[in-house]
Chimera marker file (.cmm) of the C-alpha trace (Angstrom):
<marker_set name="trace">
<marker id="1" x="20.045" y="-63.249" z="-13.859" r="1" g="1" b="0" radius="0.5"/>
<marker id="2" x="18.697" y="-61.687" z="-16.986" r="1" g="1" b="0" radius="0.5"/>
<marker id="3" x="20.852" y="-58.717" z="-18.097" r="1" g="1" b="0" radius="0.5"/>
<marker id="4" x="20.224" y="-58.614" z="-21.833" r="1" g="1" b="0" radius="0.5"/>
<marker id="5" x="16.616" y="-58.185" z="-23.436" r="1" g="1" b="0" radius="0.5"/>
<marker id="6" x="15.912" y="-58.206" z="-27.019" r="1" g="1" b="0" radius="0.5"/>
<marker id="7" x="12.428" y="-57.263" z="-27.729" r="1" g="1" b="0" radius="0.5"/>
<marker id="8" x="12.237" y="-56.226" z="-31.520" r="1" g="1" b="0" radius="0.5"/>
<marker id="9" x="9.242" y="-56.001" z="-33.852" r="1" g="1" b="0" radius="0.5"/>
<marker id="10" x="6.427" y="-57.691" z="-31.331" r="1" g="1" b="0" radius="0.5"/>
<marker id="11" x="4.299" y="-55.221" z="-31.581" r="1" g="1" b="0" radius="0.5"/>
<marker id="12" x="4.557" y="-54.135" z="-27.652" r="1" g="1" b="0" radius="0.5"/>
<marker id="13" x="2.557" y="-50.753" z="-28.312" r="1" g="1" b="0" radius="0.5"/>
<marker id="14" x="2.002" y="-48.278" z="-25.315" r="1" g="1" b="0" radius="0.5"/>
<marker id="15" x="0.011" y="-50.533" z="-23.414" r="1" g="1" b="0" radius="0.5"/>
<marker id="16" x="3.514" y="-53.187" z="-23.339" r="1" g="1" b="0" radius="0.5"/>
<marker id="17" x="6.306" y="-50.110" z="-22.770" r="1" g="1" b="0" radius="0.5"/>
<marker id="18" x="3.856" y="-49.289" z="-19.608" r="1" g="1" b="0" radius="0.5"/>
<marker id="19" x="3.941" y="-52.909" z="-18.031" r="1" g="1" b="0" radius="0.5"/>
<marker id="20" x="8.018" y="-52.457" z="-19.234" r="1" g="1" b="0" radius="0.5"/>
<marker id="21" x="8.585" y="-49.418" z="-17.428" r="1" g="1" b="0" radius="0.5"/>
<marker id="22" x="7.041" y="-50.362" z="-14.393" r="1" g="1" b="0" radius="0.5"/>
<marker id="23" x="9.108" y="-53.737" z="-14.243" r="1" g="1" b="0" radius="0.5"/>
<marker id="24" x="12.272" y="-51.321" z="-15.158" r="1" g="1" b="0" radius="0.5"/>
<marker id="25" x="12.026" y="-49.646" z="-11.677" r="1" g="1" b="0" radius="0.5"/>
<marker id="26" x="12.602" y="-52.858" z="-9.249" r="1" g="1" b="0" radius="0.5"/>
<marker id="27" x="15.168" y="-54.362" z="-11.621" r="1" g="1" b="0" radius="0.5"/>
<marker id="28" x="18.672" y="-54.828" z="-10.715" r="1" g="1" b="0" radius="0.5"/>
<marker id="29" x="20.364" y="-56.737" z="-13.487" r="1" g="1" b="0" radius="0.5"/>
<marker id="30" x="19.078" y="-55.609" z="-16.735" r="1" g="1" b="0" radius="0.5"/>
<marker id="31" x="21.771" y="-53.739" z="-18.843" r="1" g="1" b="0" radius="0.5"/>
<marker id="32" x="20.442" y="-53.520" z="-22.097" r="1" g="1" b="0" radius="0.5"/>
<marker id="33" x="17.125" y="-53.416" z="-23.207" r="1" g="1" b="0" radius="0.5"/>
<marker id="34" x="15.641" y="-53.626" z="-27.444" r="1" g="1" b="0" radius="0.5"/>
<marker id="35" x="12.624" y="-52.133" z="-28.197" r="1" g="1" b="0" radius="0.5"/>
<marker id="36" x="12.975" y="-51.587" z="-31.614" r="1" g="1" b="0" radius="0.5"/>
<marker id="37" x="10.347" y="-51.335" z="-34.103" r="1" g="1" b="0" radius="0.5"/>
<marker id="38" x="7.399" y="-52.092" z="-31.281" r="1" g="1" b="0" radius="0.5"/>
<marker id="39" x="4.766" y="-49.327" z="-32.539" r="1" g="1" b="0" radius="0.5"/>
<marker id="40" x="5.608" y="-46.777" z="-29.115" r="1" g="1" b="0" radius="0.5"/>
<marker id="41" x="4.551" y="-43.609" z="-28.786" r="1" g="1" b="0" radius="0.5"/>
<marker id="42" x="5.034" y="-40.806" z="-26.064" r="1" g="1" b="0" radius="0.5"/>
<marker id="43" x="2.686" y="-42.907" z="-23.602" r="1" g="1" b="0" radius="0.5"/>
<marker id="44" x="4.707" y="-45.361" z="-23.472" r="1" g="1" b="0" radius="0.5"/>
<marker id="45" x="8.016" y="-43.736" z="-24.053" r="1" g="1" b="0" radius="0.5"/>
<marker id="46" x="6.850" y="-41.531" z="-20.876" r="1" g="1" b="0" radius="0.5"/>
<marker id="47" x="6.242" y="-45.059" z="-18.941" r="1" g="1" b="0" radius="0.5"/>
<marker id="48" x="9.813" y="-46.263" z="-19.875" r="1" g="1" b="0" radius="0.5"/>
<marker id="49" x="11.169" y="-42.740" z="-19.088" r="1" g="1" b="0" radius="0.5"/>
<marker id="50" x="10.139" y="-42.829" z="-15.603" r="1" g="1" b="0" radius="0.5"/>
<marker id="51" x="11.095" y="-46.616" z="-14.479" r="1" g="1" b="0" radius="0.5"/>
<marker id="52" x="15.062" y="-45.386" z="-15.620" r="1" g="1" b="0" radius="0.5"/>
<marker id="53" x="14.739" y="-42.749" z="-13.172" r="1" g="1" b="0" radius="0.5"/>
<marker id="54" x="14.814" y="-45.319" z="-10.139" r="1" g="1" b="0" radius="0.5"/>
<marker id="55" x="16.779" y="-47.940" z="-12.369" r="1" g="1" b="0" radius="0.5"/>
<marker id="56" x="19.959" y="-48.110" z="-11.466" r="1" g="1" b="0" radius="0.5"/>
<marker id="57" x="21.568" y="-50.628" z="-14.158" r="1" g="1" b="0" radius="0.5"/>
<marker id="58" x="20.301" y="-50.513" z="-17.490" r="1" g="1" b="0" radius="0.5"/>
<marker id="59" x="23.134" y="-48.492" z="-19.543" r="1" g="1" b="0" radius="0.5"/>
<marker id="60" x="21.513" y="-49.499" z="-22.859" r="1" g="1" b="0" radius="0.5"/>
<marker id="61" x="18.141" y="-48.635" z="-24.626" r="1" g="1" b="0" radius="0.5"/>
<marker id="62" x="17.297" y="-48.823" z="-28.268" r="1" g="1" b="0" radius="0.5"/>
<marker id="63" x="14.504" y="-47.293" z="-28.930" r="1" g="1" b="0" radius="0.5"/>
<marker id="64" x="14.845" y="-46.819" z="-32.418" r="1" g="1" b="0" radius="0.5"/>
<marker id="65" x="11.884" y="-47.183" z="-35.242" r="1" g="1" b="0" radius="0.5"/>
<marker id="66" x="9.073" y="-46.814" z="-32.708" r="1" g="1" b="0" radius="0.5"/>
<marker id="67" x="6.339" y="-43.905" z="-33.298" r="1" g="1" b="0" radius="0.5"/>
<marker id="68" x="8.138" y="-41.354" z="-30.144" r="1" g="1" b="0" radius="0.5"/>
<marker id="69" x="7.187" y="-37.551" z="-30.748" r="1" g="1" b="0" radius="0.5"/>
<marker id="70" x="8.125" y="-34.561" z="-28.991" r="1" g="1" b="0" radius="0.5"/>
<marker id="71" x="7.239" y="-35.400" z="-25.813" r="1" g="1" b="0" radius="0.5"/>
<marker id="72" x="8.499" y="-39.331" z="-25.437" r="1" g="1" b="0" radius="0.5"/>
<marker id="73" x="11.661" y="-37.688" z="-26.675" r="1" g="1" b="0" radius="0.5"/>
<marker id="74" x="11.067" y="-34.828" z="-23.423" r="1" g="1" b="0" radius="0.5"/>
<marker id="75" x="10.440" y="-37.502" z="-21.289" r="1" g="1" b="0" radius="0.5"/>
<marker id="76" x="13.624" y="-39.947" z="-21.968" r="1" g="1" b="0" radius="0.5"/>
<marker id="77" x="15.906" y="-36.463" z="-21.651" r="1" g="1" b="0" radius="0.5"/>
<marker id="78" x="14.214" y="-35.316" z="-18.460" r="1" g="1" b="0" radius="0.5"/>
<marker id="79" x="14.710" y="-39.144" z="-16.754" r="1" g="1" b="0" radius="0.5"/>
<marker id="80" x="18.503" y="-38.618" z="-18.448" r="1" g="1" b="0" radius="0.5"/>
<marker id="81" x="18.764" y="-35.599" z="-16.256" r="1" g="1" b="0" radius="0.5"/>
<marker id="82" x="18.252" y="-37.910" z="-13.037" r="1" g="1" b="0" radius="0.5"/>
<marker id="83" x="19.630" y="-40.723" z="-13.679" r="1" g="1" b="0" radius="0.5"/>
<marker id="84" x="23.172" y="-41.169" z="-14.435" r="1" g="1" b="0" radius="0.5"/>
<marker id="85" x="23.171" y="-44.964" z="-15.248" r="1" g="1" b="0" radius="0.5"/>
<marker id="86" x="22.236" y="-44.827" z="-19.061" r="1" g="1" b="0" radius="0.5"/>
<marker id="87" x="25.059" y="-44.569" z="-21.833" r="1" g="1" b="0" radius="0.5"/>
<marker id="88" x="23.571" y="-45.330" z="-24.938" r="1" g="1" b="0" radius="0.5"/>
<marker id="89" x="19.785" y="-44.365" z="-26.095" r="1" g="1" b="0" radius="0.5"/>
<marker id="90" x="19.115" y="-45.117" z="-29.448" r="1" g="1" b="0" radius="0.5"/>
<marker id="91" x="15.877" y="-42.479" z="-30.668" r="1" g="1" b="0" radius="0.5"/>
<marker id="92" x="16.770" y="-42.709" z="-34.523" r="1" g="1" b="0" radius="0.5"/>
<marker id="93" x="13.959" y="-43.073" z="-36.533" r="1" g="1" b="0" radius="0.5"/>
<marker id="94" x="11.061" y="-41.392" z="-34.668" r="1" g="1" b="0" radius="0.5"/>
<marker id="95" x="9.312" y="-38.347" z="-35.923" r="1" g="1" b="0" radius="0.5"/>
<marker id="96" x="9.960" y="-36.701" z="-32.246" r="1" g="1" b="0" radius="0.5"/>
<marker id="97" x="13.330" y="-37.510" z="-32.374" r="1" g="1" b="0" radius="0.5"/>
<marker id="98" x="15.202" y="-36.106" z="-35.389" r="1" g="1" b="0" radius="0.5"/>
<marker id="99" x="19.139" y="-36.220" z="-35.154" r="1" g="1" b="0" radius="0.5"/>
<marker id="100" x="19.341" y="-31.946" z="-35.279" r="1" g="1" b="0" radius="0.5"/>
<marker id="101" x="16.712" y="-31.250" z="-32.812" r="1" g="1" b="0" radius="0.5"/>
<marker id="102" x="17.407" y="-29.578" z="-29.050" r="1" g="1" b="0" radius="0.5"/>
<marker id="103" x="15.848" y="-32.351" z="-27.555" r="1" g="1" b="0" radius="0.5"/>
<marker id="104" x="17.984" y="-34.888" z="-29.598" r="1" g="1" b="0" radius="0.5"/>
<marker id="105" x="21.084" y="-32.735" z="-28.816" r="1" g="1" b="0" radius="0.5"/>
<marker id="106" x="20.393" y="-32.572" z="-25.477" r="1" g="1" b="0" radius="0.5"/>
<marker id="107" x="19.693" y="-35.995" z="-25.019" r="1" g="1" b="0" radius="0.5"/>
<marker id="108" x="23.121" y="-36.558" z="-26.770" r="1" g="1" b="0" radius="0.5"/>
<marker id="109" x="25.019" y="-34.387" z="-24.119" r="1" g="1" b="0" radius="0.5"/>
<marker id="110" x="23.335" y="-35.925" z="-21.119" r="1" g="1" b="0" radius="0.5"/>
<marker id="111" x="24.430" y="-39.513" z="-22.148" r="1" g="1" b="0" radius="0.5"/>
<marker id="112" x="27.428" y="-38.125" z="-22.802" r="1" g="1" b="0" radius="0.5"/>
<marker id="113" x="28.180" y="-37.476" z="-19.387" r="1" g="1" b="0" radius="0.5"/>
<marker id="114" x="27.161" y="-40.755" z="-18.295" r="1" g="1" b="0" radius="0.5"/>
<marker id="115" x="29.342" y="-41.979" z="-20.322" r="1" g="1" b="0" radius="0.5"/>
<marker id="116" x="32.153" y="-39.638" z="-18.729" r="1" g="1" b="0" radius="0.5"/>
<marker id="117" x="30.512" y="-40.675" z="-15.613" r="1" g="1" b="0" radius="0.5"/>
<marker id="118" x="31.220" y="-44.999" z="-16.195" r="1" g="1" b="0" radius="0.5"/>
<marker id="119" x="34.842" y="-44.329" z="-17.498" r="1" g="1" b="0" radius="0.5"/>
<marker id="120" x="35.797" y="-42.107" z="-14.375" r="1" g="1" b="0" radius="0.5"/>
<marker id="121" x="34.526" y="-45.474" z="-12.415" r="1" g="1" b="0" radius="0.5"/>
<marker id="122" x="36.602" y="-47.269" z="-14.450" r="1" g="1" b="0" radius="0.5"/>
<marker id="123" x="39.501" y="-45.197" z="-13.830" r="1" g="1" b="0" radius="0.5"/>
<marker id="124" x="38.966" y="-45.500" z="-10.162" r="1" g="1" b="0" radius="0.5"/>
<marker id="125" x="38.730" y="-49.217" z="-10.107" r="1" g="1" b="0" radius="0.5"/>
<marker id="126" x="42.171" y="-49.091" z="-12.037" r="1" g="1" b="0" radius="0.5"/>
<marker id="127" x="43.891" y="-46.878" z="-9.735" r="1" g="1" b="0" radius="0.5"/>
<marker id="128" x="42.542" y="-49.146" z="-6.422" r="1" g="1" b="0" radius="0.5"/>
<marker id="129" x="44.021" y="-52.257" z="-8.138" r="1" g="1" b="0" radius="0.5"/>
<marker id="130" x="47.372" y="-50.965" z="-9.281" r="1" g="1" b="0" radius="0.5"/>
<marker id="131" x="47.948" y="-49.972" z="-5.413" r="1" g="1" b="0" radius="0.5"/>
<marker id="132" x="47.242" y="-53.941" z="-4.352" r="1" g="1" b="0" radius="0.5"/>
<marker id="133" x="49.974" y="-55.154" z="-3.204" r="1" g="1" b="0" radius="0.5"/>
<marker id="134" x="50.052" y="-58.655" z="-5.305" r="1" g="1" b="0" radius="0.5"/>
<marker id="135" x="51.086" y="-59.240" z="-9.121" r="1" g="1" b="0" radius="0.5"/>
<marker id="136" x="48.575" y="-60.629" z="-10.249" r="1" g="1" b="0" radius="0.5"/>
<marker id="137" x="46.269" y="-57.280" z="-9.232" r="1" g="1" b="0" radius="0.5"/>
<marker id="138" x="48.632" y="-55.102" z="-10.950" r="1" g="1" b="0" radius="0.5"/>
<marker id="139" x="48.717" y="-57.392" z="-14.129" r="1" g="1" b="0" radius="0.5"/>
<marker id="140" x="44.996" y="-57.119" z="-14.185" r="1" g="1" b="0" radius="0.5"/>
<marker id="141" x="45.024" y="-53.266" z="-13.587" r="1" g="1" b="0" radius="0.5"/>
<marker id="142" x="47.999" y="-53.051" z="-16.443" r="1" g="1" b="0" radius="0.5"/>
<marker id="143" x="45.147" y="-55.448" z="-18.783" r="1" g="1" b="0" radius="0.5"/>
<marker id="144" x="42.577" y="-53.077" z="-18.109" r="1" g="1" b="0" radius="0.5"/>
<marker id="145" x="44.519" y="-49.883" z="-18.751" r="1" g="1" b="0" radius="0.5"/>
<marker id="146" x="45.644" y="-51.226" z="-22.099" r="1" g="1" b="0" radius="0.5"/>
<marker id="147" x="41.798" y="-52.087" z="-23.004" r="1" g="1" b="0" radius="0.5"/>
<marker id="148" x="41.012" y="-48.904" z="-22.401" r="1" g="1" b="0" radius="0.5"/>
<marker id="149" x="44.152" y="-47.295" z="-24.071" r="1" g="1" b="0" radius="0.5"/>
<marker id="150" x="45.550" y="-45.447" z="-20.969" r="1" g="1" b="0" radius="0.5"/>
<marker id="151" x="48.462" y="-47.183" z="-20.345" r="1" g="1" b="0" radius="0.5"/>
<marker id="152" x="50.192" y="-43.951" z="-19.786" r="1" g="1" b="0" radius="0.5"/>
<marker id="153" x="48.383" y="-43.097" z="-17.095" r="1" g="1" b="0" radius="0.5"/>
<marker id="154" x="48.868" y="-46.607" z="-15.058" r="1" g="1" b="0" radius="0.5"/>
<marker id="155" x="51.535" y="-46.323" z="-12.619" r="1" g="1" b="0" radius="0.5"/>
<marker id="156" x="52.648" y="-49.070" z="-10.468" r="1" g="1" b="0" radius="0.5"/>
<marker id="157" x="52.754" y="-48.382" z="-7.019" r="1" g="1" b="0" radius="0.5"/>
<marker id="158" x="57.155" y="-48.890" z="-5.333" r="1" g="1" b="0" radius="0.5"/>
<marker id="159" x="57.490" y="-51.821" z="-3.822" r="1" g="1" b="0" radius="0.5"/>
<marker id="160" x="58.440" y="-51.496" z="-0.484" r="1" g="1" b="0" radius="0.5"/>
<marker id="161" x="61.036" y="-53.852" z="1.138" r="1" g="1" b="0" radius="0.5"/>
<marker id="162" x="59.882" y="-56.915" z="2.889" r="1" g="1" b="0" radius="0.5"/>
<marker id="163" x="61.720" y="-57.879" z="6.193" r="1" g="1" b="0" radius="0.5"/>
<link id1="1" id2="2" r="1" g="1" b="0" radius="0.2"/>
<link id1="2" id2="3" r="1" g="1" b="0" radius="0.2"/>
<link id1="3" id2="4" r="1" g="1" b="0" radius="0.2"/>
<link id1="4" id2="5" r="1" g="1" b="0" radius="0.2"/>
<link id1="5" id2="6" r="1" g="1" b="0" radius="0.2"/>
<link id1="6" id2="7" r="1" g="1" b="0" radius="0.2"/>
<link id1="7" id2="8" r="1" g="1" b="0" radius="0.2"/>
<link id1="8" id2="9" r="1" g="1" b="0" radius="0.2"/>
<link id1="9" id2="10" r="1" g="1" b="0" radius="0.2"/>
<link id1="10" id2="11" r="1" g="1" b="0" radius="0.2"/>
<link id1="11" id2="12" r="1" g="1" b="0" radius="0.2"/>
<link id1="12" id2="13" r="1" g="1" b="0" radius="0.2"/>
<link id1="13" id2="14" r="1" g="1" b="0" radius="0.2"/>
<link id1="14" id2="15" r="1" g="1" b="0" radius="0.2"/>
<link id1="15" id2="16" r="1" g="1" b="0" radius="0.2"/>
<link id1="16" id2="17" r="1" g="1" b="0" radius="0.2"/>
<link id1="17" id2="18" r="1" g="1" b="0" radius="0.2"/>
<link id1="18" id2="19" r="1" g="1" b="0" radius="0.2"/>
<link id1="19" id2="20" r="1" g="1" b="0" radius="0.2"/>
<link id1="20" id2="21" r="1" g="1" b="0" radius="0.2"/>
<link id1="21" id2="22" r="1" g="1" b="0" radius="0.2"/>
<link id1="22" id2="23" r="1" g="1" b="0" radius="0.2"/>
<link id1="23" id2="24" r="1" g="1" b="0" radius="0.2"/>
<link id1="24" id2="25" r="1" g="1" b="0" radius="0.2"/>
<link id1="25" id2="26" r="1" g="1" b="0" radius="0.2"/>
<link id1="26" id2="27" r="1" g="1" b="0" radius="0.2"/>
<link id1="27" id2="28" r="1" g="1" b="0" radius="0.2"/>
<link id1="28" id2="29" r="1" g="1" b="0" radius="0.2"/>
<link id1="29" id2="30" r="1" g="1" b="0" radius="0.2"/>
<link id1="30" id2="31" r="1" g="1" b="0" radius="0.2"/>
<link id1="31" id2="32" r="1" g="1" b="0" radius="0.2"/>
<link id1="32" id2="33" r="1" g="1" b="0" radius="0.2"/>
<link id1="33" id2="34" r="1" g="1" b="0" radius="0.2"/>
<link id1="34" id2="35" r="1" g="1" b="0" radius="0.2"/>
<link id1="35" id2="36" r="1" g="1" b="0" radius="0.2"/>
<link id1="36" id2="37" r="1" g="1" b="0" radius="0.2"/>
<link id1="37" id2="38" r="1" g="1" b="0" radius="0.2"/>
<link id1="38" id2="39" r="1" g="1" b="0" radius="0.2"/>
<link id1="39" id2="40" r="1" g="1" b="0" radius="0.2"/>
<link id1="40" id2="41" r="1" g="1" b="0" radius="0.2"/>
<link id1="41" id2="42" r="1" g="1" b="0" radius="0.2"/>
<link id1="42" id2="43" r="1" g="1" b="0" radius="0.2"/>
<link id1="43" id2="44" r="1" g="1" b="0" radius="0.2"/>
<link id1="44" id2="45" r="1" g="1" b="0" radius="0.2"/>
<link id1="45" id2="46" r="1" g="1" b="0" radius="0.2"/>
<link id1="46" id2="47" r="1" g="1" b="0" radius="0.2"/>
<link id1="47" id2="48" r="1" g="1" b="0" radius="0.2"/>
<link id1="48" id2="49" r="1" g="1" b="0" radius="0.2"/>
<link id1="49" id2="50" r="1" g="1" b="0" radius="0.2"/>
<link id1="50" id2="51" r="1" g="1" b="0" radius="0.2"/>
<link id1="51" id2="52" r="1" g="1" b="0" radius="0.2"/>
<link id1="52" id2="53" r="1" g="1" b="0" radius="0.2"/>
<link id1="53" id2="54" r="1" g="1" b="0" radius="0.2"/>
<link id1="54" id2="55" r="1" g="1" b="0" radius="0.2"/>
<link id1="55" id2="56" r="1" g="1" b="0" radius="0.2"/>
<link id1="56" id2="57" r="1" g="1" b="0" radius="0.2"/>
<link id1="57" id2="58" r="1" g="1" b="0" radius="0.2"/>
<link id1="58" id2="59" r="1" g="1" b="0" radius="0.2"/>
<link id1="59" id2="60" r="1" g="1" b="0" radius="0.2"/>
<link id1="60" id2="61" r="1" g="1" b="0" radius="0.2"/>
<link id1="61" id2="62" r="1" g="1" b="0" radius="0.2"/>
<link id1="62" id2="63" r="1" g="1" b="0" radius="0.2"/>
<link id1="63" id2="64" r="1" g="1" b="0" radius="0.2"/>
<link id1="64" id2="65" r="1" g="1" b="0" radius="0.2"/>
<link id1="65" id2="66" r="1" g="1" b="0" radius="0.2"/>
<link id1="66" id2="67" r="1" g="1" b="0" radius="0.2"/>
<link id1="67" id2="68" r="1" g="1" b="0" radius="0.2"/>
<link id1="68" id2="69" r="1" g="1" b="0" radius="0.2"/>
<link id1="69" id2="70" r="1" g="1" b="0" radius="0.2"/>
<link id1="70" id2="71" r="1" g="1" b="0" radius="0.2"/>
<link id1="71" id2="72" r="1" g="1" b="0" radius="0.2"/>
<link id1="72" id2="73" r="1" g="1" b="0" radius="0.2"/>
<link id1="73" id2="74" r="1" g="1" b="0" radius="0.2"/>
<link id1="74" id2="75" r="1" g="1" b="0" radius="0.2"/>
<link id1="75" id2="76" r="1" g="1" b="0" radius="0.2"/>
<link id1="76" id2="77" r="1" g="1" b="0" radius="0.2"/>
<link id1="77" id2="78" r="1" g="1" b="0" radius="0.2"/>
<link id1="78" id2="79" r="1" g="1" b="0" radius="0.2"/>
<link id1="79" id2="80" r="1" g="1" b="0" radius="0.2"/>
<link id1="80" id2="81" r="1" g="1" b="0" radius="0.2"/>
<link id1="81" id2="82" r="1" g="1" b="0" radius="0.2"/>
<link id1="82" id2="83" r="1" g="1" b="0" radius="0.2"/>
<link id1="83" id2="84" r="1" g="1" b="0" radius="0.2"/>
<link id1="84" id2="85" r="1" g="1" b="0" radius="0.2"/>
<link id1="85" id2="86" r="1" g="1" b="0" radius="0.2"/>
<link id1="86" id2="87" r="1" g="1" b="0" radius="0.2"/>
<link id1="87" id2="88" r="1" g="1" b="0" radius="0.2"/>
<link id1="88" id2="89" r="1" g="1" b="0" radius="0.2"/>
<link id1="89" id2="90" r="1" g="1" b="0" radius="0.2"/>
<link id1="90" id2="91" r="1" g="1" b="0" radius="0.2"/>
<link id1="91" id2="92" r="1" g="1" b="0" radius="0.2"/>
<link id1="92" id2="93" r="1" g="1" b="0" radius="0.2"/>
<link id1="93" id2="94" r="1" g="1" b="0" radius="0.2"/>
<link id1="94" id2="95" r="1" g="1" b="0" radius="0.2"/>
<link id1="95" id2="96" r="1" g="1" b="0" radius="0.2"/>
<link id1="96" id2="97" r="1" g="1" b="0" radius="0.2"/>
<link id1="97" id2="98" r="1" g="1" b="0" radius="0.2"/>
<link id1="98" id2="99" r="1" g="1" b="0" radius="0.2"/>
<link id1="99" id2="100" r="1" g="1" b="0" radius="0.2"/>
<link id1="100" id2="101" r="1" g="1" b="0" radius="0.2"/>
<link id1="101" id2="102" r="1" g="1" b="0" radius="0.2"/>
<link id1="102" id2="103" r="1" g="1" b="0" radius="0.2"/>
<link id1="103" id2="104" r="1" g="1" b="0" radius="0.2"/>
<link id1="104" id2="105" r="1" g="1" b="0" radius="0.2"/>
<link id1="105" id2="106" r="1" g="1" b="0" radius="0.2"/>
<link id1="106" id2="107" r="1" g="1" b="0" radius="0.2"/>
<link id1="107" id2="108" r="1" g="1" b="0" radius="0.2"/>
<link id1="108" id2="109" r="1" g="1" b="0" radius="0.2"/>
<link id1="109" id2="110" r="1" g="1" b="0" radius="0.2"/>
<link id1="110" id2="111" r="1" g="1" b="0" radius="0.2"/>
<link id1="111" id2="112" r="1" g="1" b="0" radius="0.2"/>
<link id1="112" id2="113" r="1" g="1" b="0" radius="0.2"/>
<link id1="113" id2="114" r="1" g="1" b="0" radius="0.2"/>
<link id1="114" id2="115" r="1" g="1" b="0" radius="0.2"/>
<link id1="115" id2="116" r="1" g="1" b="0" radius="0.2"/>
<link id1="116" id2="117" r="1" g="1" b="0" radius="0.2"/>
<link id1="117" id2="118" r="1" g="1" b="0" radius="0.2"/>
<link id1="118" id2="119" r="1" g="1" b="0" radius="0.2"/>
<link id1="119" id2="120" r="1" g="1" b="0" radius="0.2"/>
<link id1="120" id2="121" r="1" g="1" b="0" radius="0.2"/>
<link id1="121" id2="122" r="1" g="1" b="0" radius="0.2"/>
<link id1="122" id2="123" r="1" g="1" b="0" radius="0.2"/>
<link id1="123" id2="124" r="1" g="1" b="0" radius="0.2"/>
<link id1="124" id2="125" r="1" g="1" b="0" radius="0.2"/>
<link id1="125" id2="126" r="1" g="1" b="0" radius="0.2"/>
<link id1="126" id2="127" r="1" g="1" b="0" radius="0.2"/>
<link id1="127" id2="128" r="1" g="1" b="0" radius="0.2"/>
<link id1="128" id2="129" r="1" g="1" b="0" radius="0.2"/>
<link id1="129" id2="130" r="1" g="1" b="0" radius="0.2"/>
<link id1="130" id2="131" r="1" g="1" b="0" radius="0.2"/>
<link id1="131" id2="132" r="1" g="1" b="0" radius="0.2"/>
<link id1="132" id2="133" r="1" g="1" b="0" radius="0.2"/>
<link id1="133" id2="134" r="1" g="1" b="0" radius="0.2"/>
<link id1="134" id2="135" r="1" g="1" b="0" radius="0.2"/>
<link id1="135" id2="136" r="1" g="1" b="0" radius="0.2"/>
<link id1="136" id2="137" r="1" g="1" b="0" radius="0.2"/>
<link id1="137" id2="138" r="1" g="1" b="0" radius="0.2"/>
<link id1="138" id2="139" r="1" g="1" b="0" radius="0.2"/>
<link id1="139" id2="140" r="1" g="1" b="0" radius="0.2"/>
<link id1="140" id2="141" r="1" g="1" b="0" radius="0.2"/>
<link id1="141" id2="142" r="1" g="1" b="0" radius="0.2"/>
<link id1="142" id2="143" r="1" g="1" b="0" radius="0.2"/>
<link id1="143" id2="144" r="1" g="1" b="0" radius="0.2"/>
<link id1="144" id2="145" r="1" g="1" b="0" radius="0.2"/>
<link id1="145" id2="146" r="1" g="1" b="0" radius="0.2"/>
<link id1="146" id2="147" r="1" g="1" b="0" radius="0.2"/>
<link id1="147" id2="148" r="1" g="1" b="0" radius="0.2"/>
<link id1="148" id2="149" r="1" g="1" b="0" radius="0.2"/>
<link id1="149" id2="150" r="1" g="1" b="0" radius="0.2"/>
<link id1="150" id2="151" r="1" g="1" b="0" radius="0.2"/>
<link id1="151" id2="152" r="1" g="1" b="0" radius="0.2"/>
<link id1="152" id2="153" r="1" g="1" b="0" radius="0.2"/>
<link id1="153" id2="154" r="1" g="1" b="0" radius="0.2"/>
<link id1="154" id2="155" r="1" g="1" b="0" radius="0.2"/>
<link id1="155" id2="156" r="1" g="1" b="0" radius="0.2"/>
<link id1="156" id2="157" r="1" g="1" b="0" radius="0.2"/>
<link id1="157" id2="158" r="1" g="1" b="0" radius="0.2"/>
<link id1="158" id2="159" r="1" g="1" b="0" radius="0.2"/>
<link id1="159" id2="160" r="1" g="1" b="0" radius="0.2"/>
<link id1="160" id2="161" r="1" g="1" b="0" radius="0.2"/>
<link id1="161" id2="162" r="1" g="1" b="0" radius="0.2"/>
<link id1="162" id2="163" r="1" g="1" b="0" radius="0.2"/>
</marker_set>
């Protein structure tokens, strides 16, 4: 299936993000989407907003170089607030989206804690393999911790005895 989508500089315009968002909603393998430099504004911004509310696997959209204002900008940090899914939103270069503003900050916190959000997953997924009981799990658990640089906080389950 489709999971990455690169989209820059066609010219999409509100009337594409719309037909965009709405295919966002039903999607289930799309993880990154590009947008870049596609003429959107807060229509369609608002459109693309509200299909990640109800997505539940795109982690990355770039967004950046588009025509978003104040209120795209509102709309990508309010469908931040319910959905947990997204790590990285790129708003750079939009006149709504300026890298000191509240909405800009708070859209900077919120993917912030989806981002605490995917590595507390991660950690979890570590901790269920290093209690499997064959070598080859715990080798894959001790690859992953070192990936991630926790190594320090991987640690093996005893063996127990086999009779």
């Amino acid at each position: 299936s489709l999971t990455s989508l690169h989209l820059e500089h066609n010219r999409i315009g509100d009337a594409g993000a719309v037909a965009l968002g709405g295919a966002l909603k039903p999607n289930a393998g799309l993880t990154r989407l590009s947008l870049d430099r596609n003429r959107i504004g807060d229509d369609g911004a608002a459109a693309l907003a509200g299909g990640l509310r109800s997505n539940a696997t795109l982690s990355r959209l770039d967004m950046s170089n588009n025509r978003i204002g104040e209120a795209g900008a509102a709309a990508f940090h309010a469908s931040l607030a319910a959905s947990r899914v997204l790590t990285e939103l790129y708003l750079s270069g939009n006149p709504g989206a300026p890298s000191r503003s509240r909405v800009a900050i708070a859209v900077r916190k919120l993917m912030d804690r989806n981002a605490d959000r995917a590595a507390n997953w991660d950690a979890r997924r570590l901790l269920v393999l290093s209690r499997c009981a064959s070598e080859r799990a715990r080798a894959r658990a001790r690859s992953w911790a070192a990936a991630v640089g926790d190594e320090a906080s991987y640690a093996p389950p005893p063996l127990s005895p086999r009779g």
